[in-house]
C-alpha positions in Angstrom: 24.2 -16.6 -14.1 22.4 -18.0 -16.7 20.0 -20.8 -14.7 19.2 -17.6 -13.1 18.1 -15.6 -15.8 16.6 -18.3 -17.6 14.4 -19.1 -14.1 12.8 -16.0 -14.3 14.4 -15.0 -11.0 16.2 -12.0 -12.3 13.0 -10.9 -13.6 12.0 -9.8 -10.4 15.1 -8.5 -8.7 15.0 -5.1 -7.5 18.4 -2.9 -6.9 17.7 -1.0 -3.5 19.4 2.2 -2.8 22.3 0.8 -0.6 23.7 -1.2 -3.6 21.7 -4.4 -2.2 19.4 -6.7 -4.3 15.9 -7.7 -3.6 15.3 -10.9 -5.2 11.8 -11.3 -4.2 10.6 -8.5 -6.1 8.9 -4.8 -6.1 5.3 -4.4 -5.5 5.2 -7.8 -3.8 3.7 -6.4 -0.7 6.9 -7.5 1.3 9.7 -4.8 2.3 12.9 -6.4 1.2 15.0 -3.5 1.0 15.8 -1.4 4.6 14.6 1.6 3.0 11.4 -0.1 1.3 12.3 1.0 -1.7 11.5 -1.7 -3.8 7.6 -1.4 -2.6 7.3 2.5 -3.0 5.1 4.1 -5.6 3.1 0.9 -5.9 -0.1 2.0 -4.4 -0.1 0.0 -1.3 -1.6 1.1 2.1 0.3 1.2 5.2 -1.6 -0.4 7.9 0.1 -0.8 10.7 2.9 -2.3 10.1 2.2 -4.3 7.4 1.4 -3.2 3.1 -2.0 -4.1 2.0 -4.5 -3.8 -1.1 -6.2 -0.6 -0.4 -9.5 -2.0 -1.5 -8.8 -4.3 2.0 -8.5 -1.1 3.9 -12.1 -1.8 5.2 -11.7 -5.8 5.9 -11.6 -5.4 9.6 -9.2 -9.0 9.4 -6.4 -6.9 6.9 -6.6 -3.5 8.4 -8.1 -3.5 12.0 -10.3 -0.3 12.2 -8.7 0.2 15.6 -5.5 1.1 13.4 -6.5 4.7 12.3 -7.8 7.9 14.7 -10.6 8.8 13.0 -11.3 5.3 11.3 -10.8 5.2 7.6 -14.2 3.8 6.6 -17.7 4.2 7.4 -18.8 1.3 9.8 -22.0 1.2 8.0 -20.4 1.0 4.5 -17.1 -0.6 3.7 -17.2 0.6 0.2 -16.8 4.9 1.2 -13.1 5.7 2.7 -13.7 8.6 5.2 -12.3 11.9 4.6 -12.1 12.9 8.3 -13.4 16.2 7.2 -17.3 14.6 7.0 -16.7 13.5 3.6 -16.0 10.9 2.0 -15.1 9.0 -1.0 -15.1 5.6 -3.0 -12.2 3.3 -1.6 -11.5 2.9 -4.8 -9.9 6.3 -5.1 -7.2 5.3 -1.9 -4.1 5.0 -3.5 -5.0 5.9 -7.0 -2.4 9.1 -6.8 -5.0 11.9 -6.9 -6.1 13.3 -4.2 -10.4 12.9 -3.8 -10.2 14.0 -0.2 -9.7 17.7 0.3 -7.4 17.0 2.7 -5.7 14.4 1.0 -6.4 11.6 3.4 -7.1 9.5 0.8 -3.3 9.5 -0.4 -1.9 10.0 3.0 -1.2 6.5 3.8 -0.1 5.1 0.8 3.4 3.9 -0.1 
């Protein structure tokens, strides 16, 4: 046990909540628990089926825009998350645990 702590590797385990152990690490943008615990509260978008930076919620090759019913950014503008009220908001606010869309969009999709 100690090579392992002295490796660093314990550092980054994670207990999930069915008495399991993520080695890999929280906020690694990789679900290793069955529950996903180990990623939530870390301010990562759900796109699809994958976690990614919400600043890459606009990158058309992280997050297609295909992915979301209305889209989540303005094709014209990659920087302003859309509301899907007819606002909209700097994608710097997605994820940032406050809600800058009225209708919380902006939050909505986090984990």
């Amino acid at each position: 046990m100690t090579a392992l702590l002295s490796q660093g590797v314990c550092d980054r385990a994670f207990l999930c909540a069915d008495g399991t152990f993520s080695i890999g690490g929280r906020c690694d943008f990789k679900l290793d628990c069955p529950d996903g615990g180990d990623e939530r509260g870390c301010g990562h978008l759900m796109c699809g089926d994958k976690l990614i930076d919400p600043f890459s919620a606009c990158d058309a090759a992280s997050c297609p825009a295909t992915t979301f019913t209305p889209p989540l950014c303005a094709p014209d503008n990659p920087t302003q998350f859309l509301c899907g009220d007819g606002t909209s908001t700097s994608i710097l606010n997605v994820c940032n645990g406050a809600s800058n869309c009225a209708n919380g969009r902006d939050e909505q999709y986090c984990f």
